[in-house]
Short mmCIF file of the C-alpha atoms (twelve columns), coordinates in Angstrom:
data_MODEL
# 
_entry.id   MODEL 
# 
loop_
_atom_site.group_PDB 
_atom_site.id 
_atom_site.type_symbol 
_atom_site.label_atom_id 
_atom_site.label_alt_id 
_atom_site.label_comp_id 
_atom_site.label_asym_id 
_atom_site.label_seq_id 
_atom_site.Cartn_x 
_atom_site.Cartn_y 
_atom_site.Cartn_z 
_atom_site.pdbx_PDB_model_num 
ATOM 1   C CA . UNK A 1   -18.241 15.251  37.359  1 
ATOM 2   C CA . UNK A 2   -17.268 14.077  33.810  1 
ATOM 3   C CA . UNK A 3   -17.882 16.738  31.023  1 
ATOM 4   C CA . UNK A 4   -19.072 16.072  27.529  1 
ATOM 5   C CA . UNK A 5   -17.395 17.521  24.467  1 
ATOM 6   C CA . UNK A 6   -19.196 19.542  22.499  1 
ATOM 7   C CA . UNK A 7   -20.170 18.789  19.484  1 
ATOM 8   C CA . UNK A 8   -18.044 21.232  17.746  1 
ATOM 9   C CA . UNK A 9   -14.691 19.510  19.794  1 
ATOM 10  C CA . UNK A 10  -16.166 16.403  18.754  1 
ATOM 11  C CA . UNK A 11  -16.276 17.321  15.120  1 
ATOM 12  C CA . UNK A 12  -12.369 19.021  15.316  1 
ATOM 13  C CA . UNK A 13  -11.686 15.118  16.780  1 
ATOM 14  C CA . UNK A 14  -12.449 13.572  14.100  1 
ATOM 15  C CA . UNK A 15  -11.390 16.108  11.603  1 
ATOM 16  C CA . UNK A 16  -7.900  15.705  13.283  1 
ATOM 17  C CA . UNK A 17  -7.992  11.808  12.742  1 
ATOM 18  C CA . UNK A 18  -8.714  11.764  9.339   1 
ATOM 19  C CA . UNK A 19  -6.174  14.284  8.414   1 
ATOM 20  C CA . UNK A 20  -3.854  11.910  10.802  1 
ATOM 21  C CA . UNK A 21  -5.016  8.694   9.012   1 
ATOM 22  C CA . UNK A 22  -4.680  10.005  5.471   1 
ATOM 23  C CA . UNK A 23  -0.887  11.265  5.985   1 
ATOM 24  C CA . UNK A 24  0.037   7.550   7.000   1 
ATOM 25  C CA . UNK A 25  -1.330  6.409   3.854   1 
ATOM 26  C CA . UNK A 26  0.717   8.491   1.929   1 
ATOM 27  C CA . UNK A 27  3.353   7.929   3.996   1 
ATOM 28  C CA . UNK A 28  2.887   3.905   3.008   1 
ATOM 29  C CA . UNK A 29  2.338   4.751   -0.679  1 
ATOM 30  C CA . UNK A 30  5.521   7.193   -0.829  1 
ATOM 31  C CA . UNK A 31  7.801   3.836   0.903   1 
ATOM 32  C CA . UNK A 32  6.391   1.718   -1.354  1 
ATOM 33  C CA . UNK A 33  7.335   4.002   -4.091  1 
ATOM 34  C CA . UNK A 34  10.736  4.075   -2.913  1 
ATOM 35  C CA . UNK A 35  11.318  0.340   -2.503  1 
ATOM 36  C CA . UNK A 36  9.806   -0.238  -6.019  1 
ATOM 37  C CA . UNK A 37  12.562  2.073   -7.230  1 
ATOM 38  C CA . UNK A 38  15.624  0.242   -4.884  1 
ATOM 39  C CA . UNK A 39  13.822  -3.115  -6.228  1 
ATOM 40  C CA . UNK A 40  14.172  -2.221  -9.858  1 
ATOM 41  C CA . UNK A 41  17.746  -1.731  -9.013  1 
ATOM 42  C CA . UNK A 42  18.151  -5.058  -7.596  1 
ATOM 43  C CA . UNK A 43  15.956  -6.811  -10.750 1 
ATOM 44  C CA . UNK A 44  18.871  -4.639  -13.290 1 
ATOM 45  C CA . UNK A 45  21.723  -6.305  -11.450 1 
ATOM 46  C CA . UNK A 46  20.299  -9.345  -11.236 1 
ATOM 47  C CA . UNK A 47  19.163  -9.445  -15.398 1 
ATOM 48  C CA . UNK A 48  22.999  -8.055  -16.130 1 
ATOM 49  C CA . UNK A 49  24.339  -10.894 -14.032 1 
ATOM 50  C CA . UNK A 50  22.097  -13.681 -15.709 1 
ATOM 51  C CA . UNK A 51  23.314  -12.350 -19.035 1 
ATOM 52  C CA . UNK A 52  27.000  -13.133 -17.811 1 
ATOM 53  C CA . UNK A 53  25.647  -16.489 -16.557 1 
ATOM 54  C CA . UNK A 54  23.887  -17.577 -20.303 1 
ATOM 55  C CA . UNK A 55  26.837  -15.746 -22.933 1 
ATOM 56  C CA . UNK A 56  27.894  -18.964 -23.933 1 
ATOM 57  C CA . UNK A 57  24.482  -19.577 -25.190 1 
ATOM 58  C CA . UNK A 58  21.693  -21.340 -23.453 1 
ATOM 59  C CA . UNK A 59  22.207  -24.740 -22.663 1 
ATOM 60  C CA . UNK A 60  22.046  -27.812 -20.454 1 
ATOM 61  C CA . UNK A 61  25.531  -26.562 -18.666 1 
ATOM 62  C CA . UNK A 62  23.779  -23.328 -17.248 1 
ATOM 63  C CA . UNK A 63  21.829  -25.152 -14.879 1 
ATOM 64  C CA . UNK A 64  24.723  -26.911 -12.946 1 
ATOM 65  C CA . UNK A 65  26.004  -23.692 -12.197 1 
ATOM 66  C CA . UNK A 66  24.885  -22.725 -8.590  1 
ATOM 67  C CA . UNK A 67  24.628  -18.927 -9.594  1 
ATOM 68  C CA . UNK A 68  21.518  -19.992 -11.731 1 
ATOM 69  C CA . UNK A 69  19.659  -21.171 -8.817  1 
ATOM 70  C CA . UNK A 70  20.468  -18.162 -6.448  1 
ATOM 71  C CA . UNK A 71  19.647  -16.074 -8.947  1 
ATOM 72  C CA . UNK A 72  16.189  -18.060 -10.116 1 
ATOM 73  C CA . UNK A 73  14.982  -18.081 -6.013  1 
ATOM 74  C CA . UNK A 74  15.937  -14.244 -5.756  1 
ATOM 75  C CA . UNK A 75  13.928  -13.693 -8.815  1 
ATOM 76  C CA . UNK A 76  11.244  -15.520 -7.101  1 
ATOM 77  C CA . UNK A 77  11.405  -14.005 -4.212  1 
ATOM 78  C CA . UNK A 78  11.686  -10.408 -5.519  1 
ATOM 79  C CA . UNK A 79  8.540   -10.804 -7.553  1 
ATOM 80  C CA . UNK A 80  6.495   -11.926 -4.556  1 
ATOM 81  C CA . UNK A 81  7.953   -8.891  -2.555  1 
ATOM 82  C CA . UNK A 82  6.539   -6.800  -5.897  1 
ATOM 83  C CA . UNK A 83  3.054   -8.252  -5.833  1 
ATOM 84  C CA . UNK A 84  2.849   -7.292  -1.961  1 
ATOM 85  C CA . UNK A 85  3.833   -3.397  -3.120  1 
ATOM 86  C CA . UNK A 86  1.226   -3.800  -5.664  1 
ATOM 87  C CA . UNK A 87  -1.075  -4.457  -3.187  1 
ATOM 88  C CA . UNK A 88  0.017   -1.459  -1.534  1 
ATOM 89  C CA . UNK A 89  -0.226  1.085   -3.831  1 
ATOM 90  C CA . UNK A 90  -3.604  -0.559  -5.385  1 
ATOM 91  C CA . UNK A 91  -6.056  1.804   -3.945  1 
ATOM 92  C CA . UNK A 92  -8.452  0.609   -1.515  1 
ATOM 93  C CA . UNK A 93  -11.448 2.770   -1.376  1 
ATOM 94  C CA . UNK A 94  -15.347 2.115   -0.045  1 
ATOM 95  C CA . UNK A 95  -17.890 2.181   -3.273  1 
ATOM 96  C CA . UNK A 96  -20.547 2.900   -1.128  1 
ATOM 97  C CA . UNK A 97  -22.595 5.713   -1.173  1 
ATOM 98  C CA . UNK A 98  -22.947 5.409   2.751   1 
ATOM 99  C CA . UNK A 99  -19.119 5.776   3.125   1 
ATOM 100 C CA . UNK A 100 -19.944 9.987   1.674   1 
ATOM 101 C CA . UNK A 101 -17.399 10.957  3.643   1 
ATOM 102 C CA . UNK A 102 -14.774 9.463   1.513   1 
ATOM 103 C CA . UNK A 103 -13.573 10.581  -2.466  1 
ATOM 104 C CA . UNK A 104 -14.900 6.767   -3.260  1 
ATOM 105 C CA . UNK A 105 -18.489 6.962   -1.276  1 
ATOM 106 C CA . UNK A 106 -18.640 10.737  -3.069  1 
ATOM 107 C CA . UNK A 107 -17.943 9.178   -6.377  1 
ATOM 108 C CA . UNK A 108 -20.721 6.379   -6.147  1 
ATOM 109 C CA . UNK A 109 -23.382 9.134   -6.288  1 
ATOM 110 C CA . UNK A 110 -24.630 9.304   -9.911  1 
ATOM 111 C CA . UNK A 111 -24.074 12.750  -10.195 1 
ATOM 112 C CA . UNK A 112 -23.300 15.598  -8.304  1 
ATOM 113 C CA . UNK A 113 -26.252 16.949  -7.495  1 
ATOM 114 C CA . UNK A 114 -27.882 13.797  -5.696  1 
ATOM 115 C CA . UNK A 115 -24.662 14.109  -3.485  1 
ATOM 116 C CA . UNK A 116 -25.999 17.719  -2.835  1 
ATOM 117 C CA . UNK A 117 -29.344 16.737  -1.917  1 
ATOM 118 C CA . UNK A 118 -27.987 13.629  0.263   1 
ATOM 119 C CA . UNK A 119 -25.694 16.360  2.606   1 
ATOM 120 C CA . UNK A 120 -28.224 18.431  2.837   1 
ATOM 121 C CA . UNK A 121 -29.945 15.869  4.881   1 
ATOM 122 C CA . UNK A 122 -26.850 14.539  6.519   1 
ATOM 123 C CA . UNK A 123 -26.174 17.687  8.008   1 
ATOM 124 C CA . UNK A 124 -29.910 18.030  9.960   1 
ATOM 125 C CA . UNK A 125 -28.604 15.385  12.620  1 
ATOM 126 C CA . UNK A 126 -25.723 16.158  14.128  1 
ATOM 127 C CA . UNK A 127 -25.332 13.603  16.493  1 
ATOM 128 C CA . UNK A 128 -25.572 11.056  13.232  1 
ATOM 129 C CA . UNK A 129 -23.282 13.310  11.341  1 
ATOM 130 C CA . UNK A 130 -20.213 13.048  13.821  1 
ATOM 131 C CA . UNK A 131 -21.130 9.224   14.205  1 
ATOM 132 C CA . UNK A 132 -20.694 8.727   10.261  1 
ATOM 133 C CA . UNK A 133 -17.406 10.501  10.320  1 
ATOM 134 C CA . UNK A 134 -15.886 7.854   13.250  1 
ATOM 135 C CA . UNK A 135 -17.152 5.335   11.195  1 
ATOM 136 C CA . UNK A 136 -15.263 6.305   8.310   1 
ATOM 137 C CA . UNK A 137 -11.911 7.164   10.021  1 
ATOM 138 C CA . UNK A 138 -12.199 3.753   11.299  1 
ATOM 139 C CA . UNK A 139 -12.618 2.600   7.558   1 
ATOM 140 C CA . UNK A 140 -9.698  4.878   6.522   1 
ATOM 141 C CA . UNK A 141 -7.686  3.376   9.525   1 
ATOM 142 C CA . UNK A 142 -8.155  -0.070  8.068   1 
ATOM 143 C CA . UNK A 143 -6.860  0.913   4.722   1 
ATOM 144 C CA . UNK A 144 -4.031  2.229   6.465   1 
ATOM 145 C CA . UNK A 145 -3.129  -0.884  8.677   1 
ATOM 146 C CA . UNK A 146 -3.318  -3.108  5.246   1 
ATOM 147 C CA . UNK A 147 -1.247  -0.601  3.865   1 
ATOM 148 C CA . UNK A 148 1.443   -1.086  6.246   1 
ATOM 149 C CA . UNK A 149 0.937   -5.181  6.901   1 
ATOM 150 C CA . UNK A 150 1.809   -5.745  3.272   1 
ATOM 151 C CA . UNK A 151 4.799   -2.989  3.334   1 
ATOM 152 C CA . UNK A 152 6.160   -4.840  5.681   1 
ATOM 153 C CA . UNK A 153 5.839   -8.398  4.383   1 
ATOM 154 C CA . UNK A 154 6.732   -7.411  1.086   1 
ATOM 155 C CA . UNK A 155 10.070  -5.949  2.831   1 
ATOM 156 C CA . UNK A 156 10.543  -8.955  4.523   1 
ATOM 157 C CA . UNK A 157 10.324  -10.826 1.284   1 
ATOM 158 C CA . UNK A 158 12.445  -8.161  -0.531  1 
ATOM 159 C CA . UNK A 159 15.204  -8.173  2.569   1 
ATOM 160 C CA . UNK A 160 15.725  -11.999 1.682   1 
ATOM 161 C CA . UNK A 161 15.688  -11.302 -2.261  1 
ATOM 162 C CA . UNK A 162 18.469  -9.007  -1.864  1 
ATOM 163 C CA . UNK A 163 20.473  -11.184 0.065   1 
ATOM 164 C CA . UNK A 164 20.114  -13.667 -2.365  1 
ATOM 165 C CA . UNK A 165 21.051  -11.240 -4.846  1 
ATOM 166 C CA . UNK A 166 24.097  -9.973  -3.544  1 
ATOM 167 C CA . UNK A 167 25.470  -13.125 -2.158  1 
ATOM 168 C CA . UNK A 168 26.690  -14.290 -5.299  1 
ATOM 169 C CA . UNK A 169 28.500  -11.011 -6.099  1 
ATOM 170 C CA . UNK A 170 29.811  -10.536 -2.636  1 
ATOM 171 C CA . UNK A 171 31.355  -14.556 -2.905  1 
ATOM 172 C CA . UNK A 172 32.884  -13.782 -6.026  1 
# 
């Protein structure tokens, strides 16, 4: 005979996953801090070695030099590999009072109190209660998964930027 969890081990569940959940999204914020640091690296090397490329002053000669079209497509490249860390670290949150489990549902109330009064009934159903909070670590656990989809396109995008970046020094 199958046993049901109590509502209690239900609650501890979920309690568990949304502590789980909200680690991995700081674990894809704190990478994506990283690899904006390694990236502005890569964008100080590249400026320097553009500098080199233009001393003799701006003209039509720069742009028959192969370096300036590496260095133009890892640019590129790198910037597109930024906007995909942007979208990481952009916060995604629900503005929805019904999402009250979550710092943006608790911030749609108008004020503090009316989130008072709304828990107050939250808390007569129980059965309701633990269903709201698997509804909102599945909303946290999509947050996370974009999180880490765009981490790891904008490292694939970044991967090829620095490639394209170093090439040139590396052949030289």
């Amino acid at each position: 005979m199958m046993s049901r969890f109590e509502p209690n081990e239900q609650y501890d569940y979920y309690k568990h996953q949304s502590v789980y959940i909200s680690d991995y999204i700081k674990v894809a914020d704190n990478k994506t801090g990283l690899t904006l640091g390694v990236t502005g690296v890569f964008f100080a090397f590249m400026v320097n070695e553009m500098k080199d490329l233009w001393k003799g002053g701006f003209n039509e000669s720069v742009y028959k030099d192969w370096l300036f079209y590496v260095f133009s497509a890892a640019l590129i490249i790198l910037l597109i590999g930024i906007f995909f860390l942007a979208k990481v670290i952009w916060p995604n949150y629900p503005t929805s009072t019904a999402d009250y489990h979550s710092w943006g549902g608790i911030g749609s109330f108008p004020r503090s109190s009316a989130y008072a009064v709304f828990l107050r009934g939250a808390f007569n159903d129980k059965e309701e209660f633990l269903k709201e909070m698997a509804e909102q670590n599945h909303s946290l656990a999509s947050v996370c998964l974009k999180k880490f989809k765009r981490l790891k396109l904008s490292y694939r995008f970044l991967a090829v930027g620095a490639v394209l970046v170093m090439f040139p020094w590396f052949a030289s």
